[in-house]
TIDO-420759 format. One record per residue (C-alpha): residue number from 1; residue in three letters; z, x, y. Coordinates in steps of 0.2 Angstrom, whole numbers, plus 2048, in hexadecimal, padded with zeros to 3 digits. Layout:
<node><k>NUM</k><r>Ala</r><up>Z</up><east>X</east><north>Y</north></node>
...
This chain:
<node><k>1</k><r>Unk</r><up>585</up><east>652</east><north>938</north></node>
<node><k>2</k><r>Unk</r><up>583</up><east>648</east><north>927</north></node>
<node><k>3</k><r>Unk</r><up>595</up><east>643</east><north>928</north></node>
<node><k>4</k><r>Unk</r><up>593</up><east>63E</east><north>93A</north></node>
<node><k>5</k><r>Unk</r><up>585</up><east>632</east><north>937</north></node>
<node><k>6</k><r>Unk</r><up>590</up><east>62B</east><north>926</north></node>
<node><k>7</k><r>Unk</r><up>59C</up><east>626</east><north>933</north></node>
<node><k>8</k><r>Unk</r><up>594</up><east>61E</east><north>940</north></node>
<node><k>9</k><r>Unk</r><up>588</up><east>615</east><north>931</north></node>
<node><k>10</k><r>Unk</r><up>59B</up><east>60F</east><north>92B</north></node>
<node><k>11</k><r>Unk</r><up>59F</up><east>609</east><north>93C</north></node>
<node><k>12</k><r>Unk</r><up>590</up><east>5FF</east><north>93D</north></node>
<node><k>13</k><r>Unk</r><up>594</up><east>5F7</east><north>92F</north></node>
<node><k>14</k><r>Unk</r><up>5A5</up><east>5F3</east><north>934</north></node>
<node><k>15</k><r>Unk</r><up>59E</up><east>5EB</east><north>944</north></node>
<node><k>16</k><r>Unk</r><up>591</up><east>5E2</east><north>93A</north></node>
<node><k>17</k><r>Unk</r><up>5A0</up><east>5DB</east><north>92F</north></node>
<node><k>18</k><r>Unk</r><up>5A9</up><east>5D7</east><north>941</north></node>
<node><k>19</k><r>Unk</r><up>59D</up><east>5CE</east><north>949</north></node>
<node><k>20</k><r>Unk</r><up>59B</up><east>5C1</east><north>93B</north></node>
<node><k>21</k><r>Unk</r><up>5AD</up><east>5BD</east><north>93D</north></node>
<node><k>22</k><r>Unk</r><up>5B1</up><east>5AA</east><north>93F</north></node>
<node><k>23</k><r>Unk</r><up>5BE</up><east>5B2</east><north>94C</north></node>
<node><k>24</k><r>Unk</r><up>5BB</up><east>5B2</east><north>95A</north></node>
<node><k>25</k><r>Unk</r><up>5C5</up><east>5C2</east><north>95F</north></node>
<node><k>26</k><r>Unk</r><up>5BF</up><east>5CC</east><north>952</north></node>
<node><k>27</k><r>Unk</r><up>5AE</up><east>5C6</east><north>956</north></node>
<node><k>28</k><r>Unk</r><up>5B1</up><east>5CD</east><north>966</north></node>
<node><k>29</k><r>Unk</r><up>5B8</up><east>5DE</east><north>965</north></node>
<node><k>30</k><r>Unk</r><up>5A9</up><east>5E2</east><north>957</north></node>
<node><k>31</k><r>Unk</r><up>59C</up><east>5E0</east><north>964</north></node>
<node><k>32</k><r>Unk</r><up>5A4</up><east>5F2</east><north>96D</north></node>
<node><k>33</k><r>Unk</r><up>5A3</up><east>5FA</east><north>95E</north></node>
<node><k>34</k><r>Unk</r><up>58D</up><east>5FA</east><north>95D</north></node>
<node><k>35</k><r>Unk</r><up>58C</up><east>5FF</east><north>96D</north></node>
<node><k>36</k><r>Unk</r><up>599</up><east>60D</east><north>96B</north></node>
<node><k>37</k><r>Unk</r><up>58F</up><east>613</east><north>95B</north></node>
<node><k>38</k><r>Unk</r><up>57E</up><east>612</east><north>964</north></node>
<node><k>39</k><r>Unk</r><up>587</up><east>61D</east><north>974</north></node>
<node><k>40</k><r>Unk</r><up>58C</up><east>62B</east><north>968</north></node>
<node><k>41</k><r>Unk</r><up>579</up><east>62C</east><north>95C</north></node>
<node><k>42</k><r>Unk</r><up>572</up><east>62C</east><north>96E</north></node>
<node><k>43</k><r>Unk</r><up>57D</up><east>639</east><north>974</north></node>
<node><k>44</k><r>Unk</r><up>578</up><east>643</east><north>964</north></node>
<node><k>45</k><r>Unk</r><up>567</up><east>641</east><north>964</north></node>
<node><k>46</k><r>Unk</r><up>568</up><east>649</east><north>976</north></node>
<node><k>47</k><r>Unk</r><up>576</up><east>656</east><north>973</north></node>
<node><k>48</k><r>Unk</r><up>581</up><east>650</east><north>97F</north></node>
<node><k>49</k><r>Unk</r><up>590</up><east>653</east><north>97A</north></node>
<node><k>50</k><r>Unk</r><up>59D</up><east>650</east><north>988</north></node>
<node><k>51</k><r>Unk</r><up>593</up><east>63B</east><north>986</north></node>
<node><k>52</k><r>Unk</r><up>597</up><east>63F</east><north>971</north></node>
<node><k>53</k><r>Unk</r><up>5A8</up><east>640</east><north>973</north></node>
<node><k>54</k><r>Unk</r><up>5AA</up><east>633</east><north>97F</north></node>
<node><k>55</k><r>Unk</r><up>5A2</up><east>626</east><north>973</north></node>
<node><k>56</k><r>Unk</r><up>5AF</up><east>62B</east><north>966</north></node>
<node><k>57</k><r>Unk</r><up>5BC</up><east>626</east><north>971</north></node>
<node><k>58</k><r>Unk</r><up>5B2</up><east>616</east><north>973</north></node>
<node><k>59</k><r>Unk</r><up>5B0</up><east>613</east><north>961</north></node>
<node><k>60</k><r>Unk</r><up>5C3</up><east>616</east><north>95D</north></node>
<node><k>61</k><r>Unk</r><up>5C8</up><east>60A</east><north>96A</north></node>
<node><k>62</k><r>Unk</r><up>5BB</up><east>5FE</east><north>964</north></node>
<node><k>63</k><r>Unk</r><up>5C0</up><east>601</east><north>951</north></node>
<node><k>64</k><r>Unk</r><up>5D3</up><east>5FF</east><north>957</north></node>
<node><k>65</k><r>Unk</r><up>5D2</up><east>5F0</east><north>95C</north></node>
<node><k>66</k><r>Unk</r><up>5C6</up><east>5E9</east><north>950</north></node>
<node><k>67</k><r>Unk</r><up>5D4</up><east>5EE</east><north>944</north></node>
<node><k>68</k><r>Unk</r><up>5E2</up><east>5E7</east><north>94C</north></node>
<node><k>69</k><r>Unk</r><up>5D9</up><east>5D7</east><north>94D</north></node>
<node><k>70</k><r>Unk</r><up>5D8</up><east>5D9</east><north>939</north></node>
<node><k>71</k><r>Unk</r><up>5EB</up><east>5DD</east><north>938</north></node>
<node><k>72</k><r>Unk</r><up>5ED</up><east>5CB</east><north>943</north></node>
<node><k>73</k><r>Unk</r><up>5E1</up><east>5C3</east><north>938</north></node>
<node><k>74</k><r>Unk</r><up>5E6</up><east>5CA</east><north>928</north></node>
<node><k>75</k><r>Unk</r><up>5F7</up><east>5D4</east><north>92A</north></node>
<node><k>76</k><r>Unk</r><up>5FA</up><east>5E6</east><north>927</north></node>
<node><k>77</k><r>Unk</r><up>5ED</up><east>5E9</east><north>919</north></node>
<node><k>78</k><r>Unk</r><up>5E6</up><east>5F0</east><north>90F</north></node>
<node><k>79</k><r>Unk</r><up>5D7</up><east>5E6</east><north>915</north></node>
């Protein structure tokens, strides 16, 4: 569960770091990623599993395109 909670706190992170993006695109797809994270310690919290999974599916998609909007930005990496 440790390692759980390290990711999401990473994922949060990254959004933060999204969000303050001057572009606009990036900017964007880092506001799903809070609201993914938040679904998923909700989920936890309530031992609902079947919504936990969902939410991961939500984060990757969210940090997906937060990281092809880096690849546009910045090229292939490493960022």
């Amino acid at each position: 569960m440790l390692k759980i909670l390290e990711n999401l706190a990473d994922t949060r992170k990254t959004a933060e770091h999204a969000l303050k993006s001057a572009d606009r695109i990036m900017s964007a797809h880092g506001r799903d990623l809070p609201d993914a994270v938040n679904a998923r310690e909700t989920a936890d919290l309530n031992g609902e599993q079947s919504t936990a999974v969902e939410a991961n599916l939500e984060i990757s998609k969210a940090a997906l395109k937060v990281a092809e909007a880096c690849a546009t930005l910045y090229g292939d990496g490493p960022w």
